[in-house]
C-alpha positions as CSV (number, residue, x, y, z in Angstrom):
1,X,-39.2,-41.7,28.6
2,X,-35.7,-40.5,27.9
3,X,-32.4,-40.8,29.9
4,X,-30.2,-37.7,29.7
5,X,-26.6,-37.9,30.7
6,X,-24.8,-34.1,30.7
7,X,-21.1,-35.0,32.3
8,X,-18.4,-32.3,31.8
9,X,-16.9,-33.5,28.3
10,X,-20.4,-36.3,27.8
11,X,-23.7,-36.1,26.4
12,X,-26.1,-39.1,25.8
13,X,-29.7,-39.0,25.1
14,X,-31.4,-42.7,24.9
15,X,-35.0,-44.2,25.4
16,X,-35.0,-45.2,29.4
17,X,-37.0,-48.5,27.9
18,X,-35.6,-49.7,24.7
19,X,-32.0,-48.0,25.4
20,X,-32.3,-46.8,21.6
21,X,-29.4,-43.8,21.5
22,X,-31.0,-41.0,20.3
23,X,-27.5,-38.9,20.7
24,X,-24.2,-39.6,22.4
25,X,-20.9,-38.6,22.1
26,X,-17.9,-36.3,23.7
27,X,-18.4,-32.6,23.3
28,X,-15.7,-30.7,22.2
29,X,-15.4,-28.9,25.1
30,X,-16.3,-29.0,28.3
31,X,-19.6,-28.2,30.2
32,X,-21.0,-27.3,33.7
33,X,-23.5,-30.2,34.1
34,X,-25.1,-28.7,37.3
35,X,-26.0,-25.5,35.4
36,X,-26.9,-27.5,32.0
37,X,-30.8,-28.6,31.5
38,X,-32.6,-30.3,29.5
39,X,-36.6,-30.6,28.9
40,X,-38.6,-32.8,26.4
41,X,-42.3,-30.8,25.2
42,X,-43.4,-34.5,23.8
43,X,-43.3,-33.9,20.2
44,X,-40.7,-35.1,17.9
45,X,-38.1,-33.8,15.8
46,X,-37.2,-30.2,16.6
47,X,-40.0,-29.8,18.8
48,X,-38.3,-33.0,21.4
49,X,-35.6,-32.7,23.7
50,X,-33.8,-29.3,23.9
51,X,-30.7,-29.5,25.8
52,X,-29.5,-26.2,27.4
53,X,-25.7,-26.5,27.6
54,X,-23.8,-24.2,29.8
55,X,-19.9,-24.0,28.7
56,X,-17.2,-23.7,31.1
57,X,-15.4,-21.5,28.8
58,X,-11.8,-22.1,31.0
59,X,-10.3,-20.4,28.1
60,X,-11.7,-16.9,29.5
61,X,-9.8,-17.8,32.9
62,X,-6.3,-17.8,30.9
63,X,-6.9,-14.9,28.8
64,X,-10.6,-13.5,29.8
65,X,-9.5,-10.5,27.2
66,X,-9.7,-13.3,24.4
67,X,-14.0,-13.6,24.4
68,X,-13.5,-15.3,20.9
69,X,-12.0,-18.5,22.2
70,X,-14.8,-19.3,24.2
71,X,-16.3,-20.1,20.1
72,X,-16.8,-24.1,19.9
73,X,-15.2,-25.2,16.5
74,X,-17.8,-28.0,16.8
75,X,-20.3,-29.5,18.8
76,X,-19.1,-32.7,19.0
77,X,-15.4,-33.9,19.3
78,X,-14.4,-34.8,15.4
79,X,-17.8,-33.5,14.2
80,X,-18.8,-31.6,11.7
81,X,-17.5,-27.9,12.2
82,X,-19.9,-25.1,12.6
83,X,-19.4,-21.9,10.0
84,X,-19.0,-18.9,12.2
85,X,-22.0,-17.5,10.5
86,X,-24.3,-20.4,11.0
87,X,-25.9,-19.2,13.8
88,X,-27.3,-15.8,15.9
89,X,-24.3,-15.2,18.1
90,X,-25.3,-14.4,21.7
91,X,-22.7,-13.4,24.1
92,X,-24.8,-13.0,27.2
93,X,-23.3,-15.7,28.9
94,X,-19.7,-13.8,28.8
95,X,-18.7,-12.8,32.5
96,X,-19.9,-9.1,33.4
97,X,-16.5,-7.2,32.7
98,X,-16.0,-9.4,29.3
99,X,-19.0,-8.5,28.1
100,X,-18.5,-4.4,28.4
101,X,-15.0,-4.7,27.0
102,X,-16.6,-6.5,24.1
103,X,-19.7,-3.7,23.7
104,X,-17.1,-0.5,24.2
105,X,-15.2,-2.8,21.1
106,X,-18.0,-3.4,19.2
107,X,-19.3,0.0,19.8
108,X,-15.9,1.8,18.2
109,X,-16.4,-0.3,15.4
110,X,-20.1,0.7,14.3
111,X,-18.4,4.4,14.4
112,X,-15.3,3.6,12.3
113,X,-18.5,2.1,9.8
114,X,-19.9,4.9,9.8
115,X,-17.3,7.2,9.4
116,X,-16.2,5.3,6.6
C-alpha cells in the first residue's frame, strides 16, 4: 500500500509498510493539494501511481496577461530542467479569459504563417 503526501510546495510517495521512498521532494512551485489526486492501477513502472498535480499558478494573479510564467522550469526544486519541447503542452487549465486571449494570439499567428 502506498502513502501519498501532496502539501503546497511537498510531494512524497513511500510504501505505508516498509516506509521505502518511492519519491519525495519540494516541487518547484507550488500546488493546490485539495484539487491534486493521485491513484495507483497496481502495476509497476509507468503503469503505478499517477499523481494529478493542480498548480496554483499565483503568477497569473500578478500579471494573468503573462500565461507563459505559469511554465514550471522543473518539477522538482534543483531538478533536472524540462526542455520546453519535451512535452504536449495543454493549456486547459488556464483561467477562462487567459485562455481566449491566448487562442485570439495564437490564432493571429497561424494567419501571419500563412501569409508568409
Amino acid at each position: 500500500q502506498l502513502e501519498v503526501l501532496i502539501e503546497p510546495y511537498n510531494i512524497s510517495v513511500r510504501n505505508r509498510s516498509s516506509g521505502e521512498v518511492y519519491l519525495e521532494g519540494t516541487l518547484e512551485r507550488g500546488v493546490a493539494p485539495a484539487q491534486s489526486v493521485w491513484t495507483h492501477d497496481g502495476g509497476t513502472g509507468e503503469d503505478g501511481c499517477l499523481l494529478l498535480l493542480h498548480k496554483m499558478n499565483l503568477e497569473l494573479l500578478r500579471r494573468h496577461w503573462m500565461h507563459s510564467e505559469m511554465w514550471w522550469p522543473r518539477l522538482f526544486a534543483g531538478g533536472p530542467a524540462v526542455e520546453w519541447d519535451d512535452y504536449e503542452k495543454d493549456y486547459s487549465d488556464l483561467p477562462a479569459p487567459v485562455l481566449a486571449a491566448h487562442q485570439t494570439a495564437e490564432a493571429i499567428k497561424d494567419v501571419d504563417r500563412q501569409l508568409e
